[in-house]
Structures are given as structure tokens and as C-alpha cells.
C-alpha positions as CSV (number, residue, x, y, z in Angstrom):
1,X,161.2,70.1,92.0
2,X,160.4,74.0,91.0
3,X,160.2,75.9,93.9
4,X,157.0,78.1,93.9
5,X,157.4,81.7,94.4
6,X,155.3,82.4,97.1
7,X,155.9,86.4,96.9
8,X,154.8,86.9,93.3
9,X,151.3,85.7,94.2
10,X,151.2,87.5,97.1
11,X,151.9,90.8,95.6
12,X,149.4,89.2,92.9
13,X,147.1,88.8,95.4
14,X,147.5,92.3,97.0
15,X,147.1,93.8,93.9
16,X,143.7,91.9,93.5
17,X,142.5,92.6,97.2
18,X,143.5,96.7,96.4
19,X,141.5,96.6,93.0
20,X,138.4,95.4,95.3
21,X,138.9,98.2,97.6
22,X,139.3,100.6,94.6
23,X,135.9,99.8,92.7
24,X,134.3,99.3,96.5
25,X,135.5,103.2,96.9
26,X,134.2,104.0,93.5
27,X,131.2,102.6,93.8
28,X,130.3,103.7,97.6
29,X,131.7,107.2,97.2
30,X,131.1,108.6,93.5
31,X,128.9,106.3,92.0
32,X,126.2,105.4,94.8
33,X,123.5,108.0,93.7
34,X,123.7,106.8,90.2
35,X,123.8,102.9,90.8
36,X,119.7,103.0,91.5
37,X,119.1,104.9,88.2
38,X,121.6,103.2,86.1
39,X,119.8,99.9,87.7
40,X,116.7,100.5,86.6
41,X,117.6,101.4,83.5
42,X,119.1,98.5,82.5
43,X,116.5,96.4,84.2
44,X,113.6,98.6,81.7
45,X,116.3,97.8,78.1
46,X,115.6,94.5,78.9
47,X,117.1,92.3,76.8
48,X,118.5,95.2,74.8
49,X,120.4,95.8,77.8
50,X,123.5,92.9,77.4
51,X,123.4,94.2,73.6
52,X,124.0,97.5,74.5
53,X,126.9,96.2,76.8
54,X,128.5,94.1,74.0
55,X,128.3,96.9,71.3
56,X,130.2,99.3,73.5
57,X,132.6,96.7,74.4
58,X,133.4,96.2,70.7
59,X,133.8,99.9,70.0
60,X,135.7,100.7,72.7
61,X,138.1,98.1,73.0
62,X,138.5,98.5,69.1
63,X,140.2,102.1,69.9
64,X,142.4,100.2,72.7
65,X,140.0,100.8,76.0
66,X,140.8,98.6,78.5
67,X,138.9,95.3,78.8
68,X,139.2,95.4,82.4
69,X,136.5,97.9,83.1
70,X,134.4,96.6,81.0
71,X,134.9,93.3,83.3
72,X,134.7,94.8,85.9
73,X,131.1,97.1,84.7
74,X,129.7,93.4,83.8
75,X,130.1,91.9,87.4
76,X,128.4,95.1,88.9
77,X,125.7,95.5,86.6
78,X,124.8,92.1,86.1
79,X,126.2,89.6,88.6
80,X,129.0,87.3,88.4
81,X,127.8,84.4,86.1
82,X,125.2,86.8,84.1
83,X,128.2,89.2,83.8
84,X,130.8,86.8,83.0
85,X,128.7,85.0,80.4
86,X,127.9,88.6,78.6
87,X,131.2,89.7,79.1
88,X,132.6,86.7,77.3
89,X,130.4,87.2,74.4
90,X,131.1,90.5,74.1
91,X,135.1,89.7,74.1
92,X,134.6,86.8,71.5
93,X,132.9,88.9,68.7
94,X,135.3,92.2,69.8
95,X,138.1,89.8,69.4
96,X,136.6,88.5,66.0
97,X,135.7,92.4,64.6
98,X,139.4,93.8,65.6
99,X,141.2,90.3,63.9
100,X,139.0,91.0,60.5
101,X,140.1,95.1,60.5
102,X,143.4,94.2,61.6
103,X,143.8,92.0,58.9
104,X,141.8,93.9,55.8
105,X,142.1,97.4,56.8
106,X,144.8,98.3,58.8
107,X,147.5,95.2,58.2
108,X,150.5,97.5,55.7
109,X,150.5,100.3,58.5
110,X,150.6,97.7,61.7
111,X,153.3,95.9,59.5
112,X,155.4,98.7,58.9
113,X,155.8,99.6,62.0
114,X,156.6,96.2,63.2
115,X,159.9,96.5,60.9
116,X,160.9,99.1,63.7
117,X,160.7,96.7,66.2
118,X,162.3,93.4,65.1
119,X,161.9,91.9,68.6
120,X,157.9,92.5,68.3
121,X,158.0,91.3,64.7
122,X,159.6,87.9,66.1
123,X,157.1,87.8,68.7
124,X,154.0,88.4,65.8
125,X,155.6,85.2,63.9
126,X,155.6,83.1,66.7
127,X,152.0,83.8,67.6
128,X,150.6,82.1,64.2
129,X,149.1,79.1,66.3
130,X,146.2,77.9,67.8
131,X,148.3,77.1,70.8
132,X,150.2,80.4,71.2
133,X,147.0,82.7,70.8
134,X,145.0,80.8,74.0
135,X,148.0,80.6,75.9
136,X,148.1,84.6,75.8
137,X,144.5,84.7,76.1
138,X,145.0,83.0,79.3
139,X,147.8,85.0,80.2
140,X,147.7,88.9,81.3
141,X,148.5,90.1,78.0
142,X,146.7,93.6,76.4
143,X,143.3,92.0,74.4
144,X,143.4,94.7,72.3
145,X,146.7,94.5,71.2
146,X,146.7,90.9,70.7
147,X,144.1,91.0,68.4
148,X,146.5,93.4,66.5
149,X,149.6,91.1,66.4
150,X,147.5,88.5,65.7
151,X,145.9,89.9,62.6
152,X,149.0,90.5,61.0
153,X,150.0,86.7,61.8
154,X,149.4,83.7,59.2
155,X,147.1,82.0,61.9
156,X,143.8,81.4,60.5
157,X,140.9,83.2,61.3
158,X,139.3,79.7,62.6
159,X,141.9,78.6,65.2
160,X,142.2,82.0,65.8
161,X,138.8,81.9,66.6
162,X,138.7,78.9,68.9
163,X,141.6,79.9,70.8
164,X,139.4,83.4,71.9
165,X,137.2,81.6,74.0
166,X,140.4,80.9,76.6
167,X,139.9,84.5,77.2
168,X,137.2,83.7,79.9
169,X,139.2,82.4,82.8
170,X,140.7,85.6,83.0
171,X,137.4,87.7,82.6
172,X,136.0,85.5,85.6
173,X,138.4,87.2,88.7
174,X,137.4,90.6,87.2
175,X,133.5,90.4,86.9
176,X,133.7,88.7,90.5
177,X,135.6,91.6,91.8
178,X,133.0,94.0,90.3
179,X,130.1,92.3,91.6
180,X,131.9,92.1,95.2
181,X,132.5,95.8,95.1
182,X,129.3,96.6,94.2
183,X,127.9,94.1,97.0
184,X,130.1,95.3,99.2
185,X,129.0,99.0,98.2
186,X,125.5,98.3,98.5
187,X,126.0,96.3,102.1
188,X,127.5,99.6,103.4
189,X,124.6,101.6,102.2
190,X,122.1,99.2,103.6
191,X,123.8,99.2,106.9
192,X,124.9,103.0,107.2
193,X,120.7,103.7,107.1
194,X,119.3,100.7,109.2
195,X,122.5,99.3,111.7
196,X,122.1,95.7,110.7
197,X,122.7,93.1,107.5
198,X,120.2,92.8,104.8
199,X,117.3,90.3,105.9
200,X,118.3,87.8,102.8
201,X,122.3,88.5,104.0
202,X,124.2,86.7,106.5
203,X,128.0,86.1,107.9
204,X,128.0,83.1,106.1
205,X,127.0,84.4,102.6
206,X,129.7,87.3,102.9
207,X,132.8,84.7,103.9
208,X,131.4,82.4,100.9
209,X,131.4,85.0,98.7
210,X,134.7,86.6,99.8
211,X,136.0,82.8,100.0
212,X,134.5,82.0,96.6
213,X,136.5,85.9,95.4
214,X,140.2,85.1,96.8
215,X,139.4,81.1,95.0
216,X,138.9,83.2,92.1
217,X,141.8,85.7,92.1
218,X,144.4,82.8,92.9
219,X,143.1,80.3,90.7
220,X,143.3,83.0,87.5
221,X,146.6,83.7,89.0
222,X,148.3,80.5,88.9
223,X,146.5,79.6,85.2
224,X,148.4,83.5,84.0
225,X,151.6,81.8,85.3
226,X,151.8,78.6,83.7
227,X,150.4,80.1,80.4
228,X,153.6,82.8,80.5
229,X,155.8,80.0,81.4
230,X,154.4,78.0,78.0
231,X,154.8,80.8,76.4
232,X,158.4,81.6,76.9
233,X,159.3,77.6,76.8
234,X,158.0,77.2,73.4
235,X,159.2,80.3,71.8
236,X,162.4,79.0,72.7
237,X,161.8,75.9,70.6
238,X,160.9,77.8,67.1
């Protein structure tokens, strides 16, 4: 029997719990007297507001920004499930616009410089499957660079395609940490100016949520782990 390391998702864990404290920070102490205005502007964009989102999302992580914020933007701007469903969305068609100009455009330049690195050129092979490509989608590997490697690959663009949508596990701890920043951000507001909770608040709601967060974090955890484990066990088989 495999004896689970505790430490690594601990430090895991930490990491996770420091992130929340980082965007709380961010969003209590530089961002608090934009939040109402950035707010109501999304709320007036309507529905042009989630396509806004997703267009930047493409662009940017197209030119290797990280996915992350963006993840983190959707669970403060729009809640967990809202943001984790646009956020999603907005990874599946990025990851579908970078595989088609990885492939047509800029495939020769991305492939000589993988002759400089035989190790990453093995690694590229290996990642021609259906299997491999949702297995890294579920692990903590760079988005943006996958959808490189992967472009240059003989996978088809159709299981390529399928095996995007195991990206949103790992979206799902990072939109929940940025909608319990920005809660947390706007409870300390609410209760800097009246001493008390919000009416609609209570004890309850905050260890739920908080509960519901570390759930989150571990669960997204363990599923990185075992996908890096797969990874590793069936490279050693090609």
C-alpha cells in the first residue's frame, strides 16, 4: 500500500490558503474603490459582459498570460459557478484558437526549436493522445504552453478537443478562491463601516463557504496528483 505524502499537500494547501490571503489583500487594499465601478459596469454590458471576458482570455493567454488570473478575475466578478462556467468557455475556445495557430501558423519555428531540446521533443510525441492531453489538463501544467506542444503533436484536433474540457477541475479551486477573496474583501468593508455581519450573512454561511473552499483546493489537489503520476507511468510504457 502507497504511502500518502501528507507534507506535499500540506505545503499544497498552504500555498492555496496564502493565494486567498494575497487576492483578499489585493482586493481589500488596492482594488476596493474600483470594485463598485468595475461592478456596475459589468452589470450595465449585460450579456456583452462574459463575451468581453472570454475575448480577453483568448488574447491574452494567446501571448502566454497566465490563466490563473483570469480564474481567479472570473470568481470575483462573477461568482463561483457563473465564473467557473464562463471561465471554462473561455479556456475551451482559447485552447481551440492557440491549437489551430500553433498548428497553421507558427508549427516550422515551434518545431525548430524543439530540435534544441530533445527531452521536450520526446515529451511533444508522447502527448499525441486523447489520454495524455486531459491528463495534463488535469494536472498543473502551463495552458498556454500545452496548447503549443500540442499543436505541433499528430493528435487530432477532435480528441484534442474533447480532452480540453478536463481543464475545468482545475479552473474550479481558482474561481472559488477569487470569489472568497472578494467576499472576504467585501465582509471587511461592510464591517469596518457598520461593526456587524451583513443582514443576509451569517457564521454558518462563512464556515460553509470556507468549508466548501479547502473541499475545493484538496479535492483539485489530489486529482493534479494522480493525473502527474499517470502521466509519468505511461510515458514510461511508450
Amino acid at each position: 500500500m502507497q504511502k500518502i505524502d501528507w507534507h506535499h499537500y500540506a505545503i499544497r494547501i498552504v500555498v492555496a490558503v496564502l493565494s486567498l490571503v494575497g487576492v483578499f489583500c489585493l482586493f481589500h487594499f488596492v482594488l476596493e474603490q474600483y470594485i463598485v465601478s468595475v461592478e456596475t459596469e459589468i452589470a450595465y454590458l449585460g450579456y456583452w459582459g462574459p463575451v468581453l471576458f472570454i475575448s480577453l482570455f483568448i488574447l491574452c493567454t494567446s501571448i502566454m498570460f497566465p490563466e490563473s488570473i483570469f480564474a481567479l478575475a472570473a470568481g470575483a466578478i462573477f461568482g463561483i459557478w457563473w465564473g467557473l462556467l464562463w471561465i471554462t468557455i473561455a479556456g475551451v475556445l482559447a485552447s481551440f484558437f492557440i491549437f489551430i495557430i500553433g498548428r497553421h501558423v507558427f508549427r516550422k519555428p515551434v518545431e525548430r526549436l524543439l530540435t534544441l531540446h530533445p527531452k521536450l521533443q520526446s515529451f511533444v510525441e508522447s502527448a499525441s493522445s486523447f489520454r495524455i492531453i486531459a491528463l495534463l489538463r488535469l494536472s498543473p501544467f502551463n495552458f498556454s504552453v500545452l496548447c503549443y506542444l500540442a499543436s505541433t503533436s499528430k493528435i487530432k484536433f477532435s480528441s484534442y478537443a474533447f480532452a480540453s474540457i478536463a481543464m475545468a477541475p482545475g479552473f474550479l479551486s481558482t474561481t472559488y478562491i477569487g470569489y472568497a477573496a472578494k467576499h472576504a474583501a467585501d465582509l471587511a468593508k461592510f464591517y469596518k463601516e457598520t461593526g456587524k455581519l451583513p443582514p443576509e450573512d451569517s457564521i454558518v454561511h462563512e464556515i460553509t463557504l470556507y468549508g466548501g473552499l479547502i473541499v475545493a483546493v484538496t479535492v483539485s489537489i489530489v486529482i493534479a496528483k494522480v493525473a502527474l503520476k499517470s502521466v509519468k507511468n505511461y510515458s514510461k510504457l511508450q
